[in-house]
Each structure stands twice: as structure tokens, then as C-alpha cells.
C-alpha distance (Angstrom), angle and dihedral (degrees) to the residues before:
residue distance angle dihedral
X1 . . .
X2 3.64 . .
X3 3.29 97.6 .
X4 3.83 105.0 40.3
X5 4.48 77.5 57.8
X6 3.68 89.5 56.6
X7 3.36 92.9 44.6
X8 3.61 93.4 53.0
X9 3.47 97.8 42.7
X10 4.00 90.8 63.3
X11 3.80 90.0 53.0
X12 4.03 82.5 49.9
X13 3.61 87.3 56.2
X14 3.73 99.8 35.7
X15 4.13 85.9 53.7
X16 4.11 89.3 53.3
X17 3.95 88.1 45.6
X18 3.83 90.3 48.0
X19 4.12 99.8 29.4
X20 4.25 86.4 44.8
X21 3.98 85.9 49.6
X22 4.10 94.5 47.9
X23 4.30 84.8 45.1
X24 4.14 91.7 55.1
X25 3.90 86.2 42.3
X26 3.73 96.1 49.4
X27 3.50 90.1 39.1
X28 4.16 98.2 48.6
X29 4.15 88.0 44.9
X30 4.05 84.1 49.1
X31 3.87 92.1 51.3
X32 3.74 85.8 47.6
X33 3.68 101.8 56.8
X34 3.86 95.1 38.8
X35 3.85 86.0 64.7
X36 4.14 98.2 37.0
X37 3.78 84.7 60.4
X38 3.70 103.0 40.0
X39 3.90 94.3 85.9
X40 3.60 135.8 105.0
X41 3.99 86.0 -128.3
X42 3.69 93.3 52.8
X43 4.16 97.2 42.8
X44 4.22 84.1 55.1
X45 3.98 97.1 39.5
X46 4.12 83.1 108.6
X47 3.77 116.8 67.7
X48 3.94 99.0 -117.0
X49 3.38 92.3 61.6
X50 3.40 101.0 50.1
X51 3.94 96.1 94.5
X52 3.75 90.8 52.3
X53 3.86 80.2 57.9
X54 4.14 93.2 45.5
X55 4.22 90.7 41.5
X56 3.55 90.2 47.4
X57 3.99 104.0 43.5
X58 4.13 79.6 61.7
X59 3.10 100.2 49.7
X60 4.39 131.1 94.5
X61 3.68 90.1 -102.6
X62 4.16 93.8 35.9
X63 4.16 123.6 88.1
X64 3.85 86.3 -79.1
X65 4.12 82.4 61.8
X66 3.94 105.4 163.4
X67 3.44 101.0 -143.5
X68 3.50 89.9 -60.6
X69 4.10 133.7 115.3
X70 4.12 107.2 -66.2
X71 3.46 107.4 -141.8
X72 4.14 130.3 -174.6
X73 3.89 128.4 -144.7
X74 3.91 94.9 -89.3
X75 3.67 87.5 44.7
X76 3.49 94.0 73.2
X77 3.81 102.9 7.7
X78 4.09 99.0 56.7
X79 3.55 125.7 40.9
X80 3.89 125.5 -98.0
X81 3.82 108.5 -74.0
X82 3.95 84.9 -145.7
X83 4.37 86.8 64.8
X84 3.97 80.6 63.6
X85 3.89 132.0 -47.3
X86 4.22 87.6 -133.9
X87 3.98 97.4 56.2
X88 3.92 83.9 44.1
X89 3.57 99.4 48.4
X90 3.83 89.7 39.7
X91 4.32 86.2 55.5
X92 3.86 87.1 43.7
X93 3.43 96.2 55.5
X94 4.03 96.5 35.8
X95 3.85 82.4 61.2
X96 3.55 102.9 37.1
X97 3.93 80.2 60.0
X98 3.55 97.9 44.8
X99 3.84 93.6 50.2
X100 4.00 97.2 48.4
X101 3.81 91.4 42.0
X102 3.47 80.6 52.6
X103 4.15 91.8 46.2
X104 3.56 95.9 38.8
X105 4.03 98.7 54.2
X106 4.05 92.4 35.2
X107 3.67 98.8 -119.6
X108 3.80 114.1 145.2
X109 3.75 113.2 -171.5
X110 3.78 130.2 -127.3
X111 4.26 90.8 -90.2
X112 3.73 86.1 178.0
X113 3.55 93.3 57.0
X114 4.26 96.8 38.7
X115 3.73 82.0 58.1
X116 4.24 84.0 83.1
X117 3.58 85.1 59.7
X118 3.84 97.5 47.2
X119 3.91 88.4 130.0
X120 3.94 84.6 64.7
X121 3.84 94.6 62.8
X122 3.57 94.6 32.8
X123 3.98 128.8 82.9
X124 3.58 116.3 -137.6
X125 3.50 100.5 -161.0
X126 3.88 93.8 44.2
X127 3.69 79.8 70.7
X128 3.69 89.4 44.2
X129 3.87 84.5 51.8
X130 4.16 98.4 57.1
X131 3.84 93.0 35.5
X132 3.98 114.2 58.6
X133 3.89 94.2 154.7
X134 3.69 114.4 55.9
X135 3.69 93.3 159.4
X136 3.53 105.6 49.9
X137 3.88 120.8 161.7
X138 3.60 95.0 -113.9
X139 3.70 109.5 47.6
X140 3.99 108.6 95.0
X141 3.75 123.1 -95.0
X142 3.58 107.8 -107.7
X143 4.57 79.5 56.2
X144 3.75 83.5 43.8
X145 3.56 101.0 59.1
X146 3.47 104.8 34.8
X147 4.02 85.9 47.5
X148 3.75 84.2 52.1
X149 4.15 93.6 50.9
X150 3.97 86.6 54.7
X151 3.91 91.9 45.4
X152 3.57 85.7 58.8
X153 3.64 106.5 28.1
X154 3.51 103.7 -109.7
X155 3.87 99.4 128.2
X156 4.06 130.4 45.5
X157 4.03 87.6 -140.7
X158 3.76 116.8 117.3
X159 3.72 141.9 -164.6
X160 3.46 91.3 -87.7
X161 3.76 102.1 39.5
X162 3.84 89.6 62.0
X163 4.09 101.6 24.6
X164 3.57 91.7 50.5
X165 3.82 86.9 144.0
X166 3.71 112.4 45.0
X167 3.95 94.2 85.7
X168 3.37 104.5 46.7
X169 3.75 110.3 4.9
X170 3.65 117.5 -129.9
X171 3.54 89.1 -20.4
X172 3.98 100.3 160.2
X173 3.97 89.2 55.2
X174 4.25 85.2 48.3
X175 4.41 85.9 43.4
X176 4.11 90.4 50.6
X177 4.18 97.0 40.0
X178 3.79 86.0 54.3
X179 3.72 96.1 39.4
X180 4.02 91.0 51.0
X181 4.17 83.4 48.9
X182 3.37 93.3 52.3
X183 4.50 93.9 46.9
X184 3.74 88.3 45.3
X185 4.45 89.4 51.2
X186 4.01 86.1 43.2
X187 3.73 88.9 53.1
X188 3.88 101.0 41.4
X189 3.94 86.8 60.3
């Protein structure tokens, strides 16, 4: 009996060593694809996001940033990893799924129309993560106040209800110029 418990007990061990080994594996290879596809070049390596890429680069918090915060796609599009790295990983992958299903069987939604839902696609708190002081000294009043109402939540505007710009620029005008372009092509053929 003995020895079928010390036999056993070096497969127990062996199956830490080896299941311990596969965990830091899994885990490094993990840590590696989180960052490869948390850049703007990777979110716009398929075609229909390539204008979210072109609206964005222009915008305040684009590569053309004017002196303001520069922000990424996951910046604003995923919540903070710091609020928990399983809710973030779990809205990573939801939309990584959503947008190759979407790539894979060639269906491009109605952007135009998804930009009434805008609050759906964009994190709140990510804002909230960036932009501590709301109600700095030198922002104007009419900025001032209504930052001050949200500090203290006296108003049921967000970030994105009146920032609906800063990500993207005027992205809807950009969505419906491109949209009429690509009717009027359809119709010359």
C-alpha cells in the first residue's frame, strides 16, 4: 500500500510540475495576444474599420492629438483593465467575436445608425480613467458647471452624450459622405 501511495504521490507532483508549466504557458501566450491586438493598427487590419481608424487618427484624442489626452481603441472601447482583468477580457473577447463574425460573413452594420447607441460601444469609466479633473480652474464656465453637475450627480448626461466628437471627430458626417459615395458607384454600374 505504501508503495502504490508513493508512487502516486510523484505522479501528483509530476501533474503540478507539468499542469503549473502548461498555466505559465497559457498564461504568457494570453498576455501576448491581449497586447498584439490592443493597437489602433490591429483594430483597423479589416477594411470596415478602416474609417474608424482615418476619423479617429484626426481627432483630439487621435495621432494628430492637440495637446490633449491620446487615447487607442481599447482605451475608450473596453473597459479599464484596472476595474478587473476578467470583465475586460470577457468584453475583449465578446467583441473580438462580434467583429470577425461580422468580417467573416461580410455583414457591415448600419454605423450611421449605431452612432444612437454610441454609449453601447463606449466605456464610461475609461473616460473616467484619463480625466480625473473635470472641474479644473481653467476650463470655461458653461464646461465648469455642467462638469460640476456630473461630479455630483445632478445631471443624467455622460461623457459621451456631450463629447460625442472627441473619438472620432464628426464621424457620422464622414459615415454618410462615404455611404452616399458608395449608393451613387452602386448605381452608376
Amino acid at each position: 500500500m505504501r508503495a502504490w501511495l508513493r508512487a502516486r504521490g510523484w505522479l501528483l507532483i509530476a501533474g503540478i510540475i507539468v499542469g503549473g508549466g502548461a498555466a505559465s504557458v497559457g498564461a504568457i501566450l494570453t498576455a501576448n495576444m491581449v497586447e498584439a491586438t490592443n493597437t489602433a493598427e490591429f483594430c483597423a487590419a479589416c477594411h470596415e474599420m478602416e474609417v474608424f481608424r482615418e476619423t479617429w487618427a484626426e481627432s483630439p484624442h487621435g495621432t494628430a492629438a492637440k495637446g490633449i489626452v491620446s487615447a487607442i481603441c481599447v482605451d475608450c472601447h473596453l473597459p479599464p483593465a484596472e476595474d478587473g482583468i476578467v470583465h475586460y477580457l470577457y468584453a475583449k473577447g465578446m467583441s473580438g467575436i462580434r467583429d470577425l463574425t461580422y468580417h467573416t460573413l461580410g455583414i457591415e452594420p448600419d454605423w450611421v445608425a449605431n452612432l444612437e447607441r454610441r454609449e453601447e460601444y463606449t466605456m464610461e469609466e475609461s473616460c473616467r480613467k484619463c480625466h480625473l479633473d473635470l472641474v479644473a480652474p481653467e476650463i470655461p464656465l458653461k464646461a465648469y458647471l455642467a462638469h460640476r453637475d456630473y461630479t455630483i450627480g445632478q445631471t443624467t448626461e455622460t461623457c459621451i452624450s456631450c463629447h460625442s466628437n472627441v473619438g472620432h471627430g464628426n464621424l457620422k458626417h464622414t459615415l454618410t459622405v462615404r455611404n452616399a459615395a458608395r449608393t451613387a458607384a452602386a448605381q452608376a454600374q
